[in-house]
C-alpha positions as CSV (number, residue, x, y, z in Angstrom):
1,X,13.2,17.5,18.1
2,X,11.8,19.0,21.5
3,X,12.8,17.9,24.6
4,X,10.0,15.8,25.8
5,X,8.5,15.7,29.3
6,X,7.9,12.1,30.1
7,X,5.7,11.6,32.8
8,X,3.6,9.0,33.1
9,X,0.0,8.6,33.7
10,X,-1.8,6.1,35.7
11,X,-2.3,3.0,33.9
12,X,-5.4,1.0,34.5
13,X,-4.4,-2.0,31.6
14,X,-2.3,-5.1,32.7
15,X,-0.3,-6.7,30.0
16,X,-1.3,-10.6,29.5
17,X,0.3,-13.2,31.0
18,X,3.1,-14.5,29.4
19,X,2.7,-18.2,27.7
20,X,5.1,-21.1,29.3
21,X,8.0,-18.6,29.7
22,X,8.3,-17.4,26.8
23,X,7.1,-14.0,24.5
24,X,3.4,-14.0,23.7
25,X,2.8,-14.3,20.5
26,X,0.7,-11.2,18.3
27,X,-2.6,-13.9,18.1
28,X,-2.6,-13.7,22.1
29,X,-4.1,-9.7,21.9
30,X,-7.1,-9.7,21.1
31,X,-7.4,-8.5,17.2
32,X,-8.2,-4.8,16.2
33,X,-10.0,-4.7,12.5
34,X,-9.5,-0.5,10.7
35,X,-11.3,0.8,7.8
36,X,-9.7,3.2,5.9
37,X,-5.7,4.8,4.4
38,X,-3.5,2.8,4.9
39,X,-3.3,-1.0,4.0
40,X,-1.1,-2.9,6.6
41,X,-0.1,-6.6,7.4
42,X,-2.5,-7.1,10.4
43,X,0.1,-8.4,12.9
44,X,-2.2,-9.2,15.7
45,X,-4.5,-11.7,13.9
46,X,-1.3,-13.2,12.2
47,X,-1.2,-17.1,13.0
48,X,1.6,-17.6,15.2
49,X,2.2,-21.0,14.3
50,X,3.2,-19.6,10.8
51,X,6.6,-19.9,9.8
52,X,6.0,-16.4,7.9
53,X,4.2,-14.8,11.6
54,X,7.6,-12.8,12.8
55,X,9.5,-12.4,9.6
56,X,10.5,-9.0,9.3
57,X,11.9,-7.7,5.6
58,X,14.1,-4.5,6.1
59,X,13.0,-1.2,5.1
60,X,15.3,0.1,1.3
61,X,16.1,3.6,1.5
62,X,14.4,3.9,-1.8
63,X,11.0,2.7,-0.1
64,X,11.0,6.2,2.0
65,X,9.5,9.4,1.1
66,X,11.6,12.4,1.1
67,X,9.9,14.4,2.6
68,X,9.4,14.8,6.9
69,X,5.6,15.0,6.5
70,X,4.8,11.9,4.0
71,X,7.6,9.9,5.7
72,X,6.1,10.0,9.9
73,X,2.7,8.8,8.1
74,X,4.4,6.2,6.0
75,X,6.6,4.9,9.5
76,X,2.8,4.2,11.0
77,X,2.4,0.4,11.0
78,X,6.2,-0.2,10.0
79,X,8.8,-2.0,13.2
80,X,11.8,-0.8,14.8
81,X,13.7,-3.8,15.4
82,X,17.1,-4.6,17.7
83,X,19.0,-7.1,17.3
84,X,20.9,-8.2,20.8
85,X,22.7,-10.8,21.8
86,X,20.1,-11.8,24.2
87,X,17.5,-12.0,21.0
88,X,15.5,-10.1,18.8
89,X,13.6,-7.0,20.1
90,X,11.0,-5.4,17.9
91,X,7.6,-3.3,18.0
92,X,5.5,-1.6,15.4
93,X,5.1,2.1,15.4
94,X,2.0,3.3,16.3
95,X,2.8,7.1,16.8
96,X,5.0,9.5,15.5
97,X,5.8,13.3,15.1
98,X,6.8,15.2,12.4
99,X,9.9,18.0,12.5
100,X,9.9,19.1,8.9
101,X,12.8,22.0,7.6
102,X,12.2,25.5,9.0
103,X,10.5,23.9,12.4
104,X,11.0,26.1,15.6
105,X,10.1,23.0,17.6
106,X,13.0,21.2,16.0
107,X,16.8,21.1,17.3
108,X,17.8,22.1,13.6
109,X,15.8,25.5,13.9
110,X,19.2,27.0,14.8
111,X,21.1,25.6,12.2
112,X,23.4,22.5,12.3
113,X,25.8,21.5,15.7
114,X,27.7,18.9,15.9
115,X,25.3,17.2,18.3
116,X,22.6,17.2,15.3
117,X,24.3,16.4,12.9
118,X,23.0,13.1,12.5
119,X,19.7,15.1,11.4
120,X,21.3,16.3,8.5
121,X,22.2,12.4,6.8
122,X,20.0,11.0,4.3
123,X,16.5,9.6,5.6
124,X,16.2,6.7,7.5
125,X,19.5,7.1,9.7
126,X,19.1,7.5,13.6
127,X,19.3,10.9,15.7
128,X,18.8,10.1,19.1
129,X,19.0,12.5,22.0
130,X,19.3,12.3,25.4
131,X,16.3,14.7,27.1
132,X,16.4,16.0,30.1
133,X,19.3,14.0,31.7
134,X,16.7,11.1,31.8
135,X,15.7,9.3,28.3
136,X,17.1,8.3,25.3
137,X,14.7,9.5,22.8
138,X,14.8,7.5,18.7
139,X,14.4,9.9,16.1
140,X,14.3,9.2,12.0
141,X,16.4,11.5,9.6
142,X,13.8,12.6,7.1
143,X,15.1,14.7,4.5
144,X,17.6,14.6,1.5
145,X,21.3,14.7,2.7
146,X,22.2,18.3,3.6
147,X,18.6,19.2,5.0
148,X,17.8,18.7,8.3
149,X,14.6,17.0,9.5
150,X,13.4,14.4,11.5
151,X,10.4,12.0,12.5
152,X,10.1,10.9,16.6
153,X,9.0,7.9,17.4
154,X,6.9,8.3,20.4
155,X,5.3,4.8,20.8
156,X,5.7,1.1,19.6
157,X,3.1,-2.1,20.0
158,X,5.6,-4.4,21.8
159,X,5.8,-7.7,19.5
160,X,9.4,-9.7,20.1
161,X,11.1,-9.8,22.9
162,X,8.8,-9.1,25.3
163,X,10.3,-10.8,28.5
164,X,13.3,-8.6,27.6
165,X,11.4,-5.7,27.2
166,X,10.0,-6.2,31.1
167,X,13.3,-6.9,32.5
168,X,14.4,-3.9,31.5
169,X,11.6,-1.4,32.0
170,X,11.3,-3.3,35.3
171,X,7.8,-4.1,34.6
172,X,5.1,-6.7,33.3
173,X,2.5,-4.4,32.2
174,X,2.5,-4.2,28.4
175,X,1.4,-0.7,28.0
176,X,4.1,0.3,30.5
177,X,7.2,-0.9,28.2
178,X,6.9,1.1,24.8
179,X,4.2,3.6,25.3
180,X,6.5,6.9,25.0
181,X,9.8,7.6,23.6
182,X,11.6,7.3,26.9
183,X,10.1,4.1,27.8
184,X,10.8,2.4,23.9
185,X,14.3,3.4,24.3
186,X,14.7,2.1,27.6
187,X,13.1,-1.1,27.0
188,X,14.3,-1.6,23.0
189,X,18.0,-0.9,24.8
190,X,18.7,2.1,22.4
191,X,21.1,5.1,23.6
192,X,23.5,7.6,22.3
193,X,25.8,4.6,20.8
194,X,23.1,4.3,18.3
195,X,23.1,7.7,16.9
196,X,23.9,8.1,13.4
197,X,23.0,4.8,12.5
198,X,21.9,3.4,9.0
199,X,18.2,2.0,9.9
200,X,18.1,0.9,6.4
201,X,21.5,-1.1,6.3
202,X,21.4,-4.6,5.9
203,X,24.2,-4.8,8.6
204,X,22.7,-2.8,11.1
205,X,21.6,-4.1,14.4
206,X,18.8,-1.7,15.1
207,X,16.8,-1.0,11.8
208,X,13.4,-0.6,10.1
209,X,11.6,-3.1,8.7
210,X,7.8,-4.4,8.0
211,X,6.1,-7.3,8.1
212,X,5.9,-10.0,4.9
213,X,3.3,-12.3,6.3
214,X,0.1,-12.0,3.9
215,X,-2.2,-13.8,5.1
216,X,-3.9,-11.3,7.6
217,X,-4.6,-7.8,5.7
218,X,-6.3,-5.2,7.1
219,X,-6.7,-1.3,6.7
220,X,-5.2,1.3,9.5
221,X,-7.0,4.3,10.2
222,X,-4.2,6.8,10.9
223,X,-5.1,10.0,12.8
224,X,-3.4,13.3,12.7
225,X,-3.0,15.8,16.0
226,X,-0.7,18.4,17.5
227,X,2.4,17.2,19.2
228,X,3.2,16.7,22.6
229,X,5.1,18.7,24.9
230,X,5.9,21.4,22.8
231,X,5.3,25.3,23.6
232,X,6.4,26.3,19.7
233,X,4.4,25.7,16.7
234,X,2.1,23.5,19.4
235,X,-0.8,23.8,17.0
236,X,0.6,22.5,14.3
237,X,-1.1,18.8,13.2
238,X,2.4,16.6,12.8
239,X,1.9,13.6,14.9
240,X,0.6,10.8,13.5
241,X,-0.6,7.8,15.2
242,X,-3.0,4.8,14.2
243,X,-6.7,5.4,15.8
244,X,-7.9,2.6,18.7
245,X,-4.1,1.1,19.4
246,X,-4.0,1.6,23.0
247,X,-0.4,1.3,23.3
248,X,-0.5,5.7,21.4
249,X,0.9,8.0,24.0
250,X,-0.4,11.3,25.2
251,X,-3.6,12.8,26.3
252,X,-6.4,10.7,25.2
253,X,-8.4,14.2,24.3
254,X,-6.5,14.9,22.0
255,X,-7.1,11.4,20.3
256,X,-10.4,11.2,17.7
C-alpha cells in the first residue's frame, strides 16, 4: 500500500438531518438507479421498515477471488462492518485500489517485514497501516497465503451507526465521515489493534459482509481509474469505484 496524503477538499454537500435521534435509515437518501456489471442489493431504496433492510450475511472466504485485481472489483457494493459495544457500525464500499504481486506502489515490493506481514495471510484478513503519523488506513489481503497483495479501501456510503460515525469524525456532514481511508478508519474506529484480522470469521468484530434484503435489485456501474497519491506505477488503472456515488474520494476529473 502507498502512504496516502489525506487532505481534504472543500465540501459543498451537508449530510441530512438525522430522524428523532436516531441513524437515518438508507430510504432517507434519495435513491441512485445503475445500468450495467455488477448486480447489487440496492441499499438505498431498501424499505426500512423491513425486518430484512439492515441484515448483513458475512462474506465466506470461498466467496473471494484470488486474485488482487478481480477481488477490489468484487469488494465494490460489499460492507465493512464493526461491531462495538456502543452498536453496530457499517458502510458499503464504494471505492477501492488494487496492489497486485510485483507492485512498486505496494509495501510488499520489497519483500516481506514483519510490519507487512499481515499482507502475506490468505484473502480477506486485515492489513492496516498507520500513514503518515496521522491515519489508520484498512487494507484487504488479496492473494493466496504466501503471496503478498492487497486491496485499500478508500471510501464507504455510511449506512449504521451514523450518530457514532459524527461523534467521532467530529462532524455531521455525511460526506465528511467515510469519504477517504483516513476518515473510514477514524469514524468506523479501526486502528492498528485490528491488523491481522479474519474479515471473514464468523467471530470477528470487524468483518465483510453484504446485504440479503431482495427486494430492491439494481445494477452498479463500476468505473476503473489510476490511484491516488501515488508517484509509482501512477498510470496504472487499479482503483475501482461505483460511478455517480458521491460519497468516491479523489479528484472528480479523474471520475467518468
Amino acid at each position: 500500500m502507498p502512504n496516502i496524503k489525506t487532505s481534504s477538499p472543500n465540501l459543498r454537500a451537508k449530510a441530512p438531518a438525522a430522524k428523532r435521534g436516531k441513524d437515518a435509515p438508507p430510504s432517507a437518501i434519495t435513491p441512485r438507479v445503475f445500468d450495467e456489471h455488477v448486480s447489487q442489493t440496492n441499499v438505498l431504496s431498501a424499505d426500512a421498515s423491513s425486518p430484512d433492510a439492515f441484515r448483513i450475511r458475512r462474506l465466506r472466504r470461498e466467496e473471494l477471488p484470488h486474485d488482487t485485481i478481480a477481488l477490489t472489483r468484487f469488494l465494490i457494493g460489499k460492507v465493512v462492518v464493526h461491531d462495538l459495544p456502543v452498536g453496530r457500525l457499517s458502510g458499503r464500499i464504494v471505492e477501492a485500489e488494487a496492489y497486485p504481486p510485483g507492485d512498486p506502489a505496494g509495501h510488499h515490493f520489497r519483500g516481506p517485514t514483519p510490519r507487512i506481514r499481515s499482507m502475506y495471510k490468505h484473502p480477506g484478513h486485515a492489513y492496516i497501516y498507520f500513514n503518515y503519523g496521522a491515519h489508520f488506513m484498512l487494507n484487504v489481503a488479496s492473494e493466496p497465503e504466501g503471496t503478498a497483495g492487497g486491496i485499500l479501501i478508500r471510501a464507504l456510503e455510511p449506512l449504521e451507526g451514523i450518530t457514532h460515525m459524527q461523534r467521532h469524525r467530529h462532524t455531521m456532514r455525511l460526506l465528511d465521515l467515510t469519504r477517504g481511508p483516513g476518515r473510514l478508519a477514524s469514524a468506523l474506529q479501526i486502528d492498528r489493534l485490528h491488523d491481522g484480522l479474519d474479515l471473514c470469521s464468523p467471530t470477528s468484530k470487524l468483518w465483510l459482509g453484504e446485504w440479503t434484503n431482495n427486494k430492491a435489485r439494481s445494477t452498479v456501474r463500476i468505473g476503473k481509474t489510476v490511484r491516488i497519491g501515488i508517484t509509482r506505477a501512477a498510470d496504472r488503472p487499479l482503483r475501482f469505484y461505483e460511478i455517480g456515488n458521491p460519497h468516491v474520494s479523489g479528484p472528480k476529473r479523474l471520475l467518468r
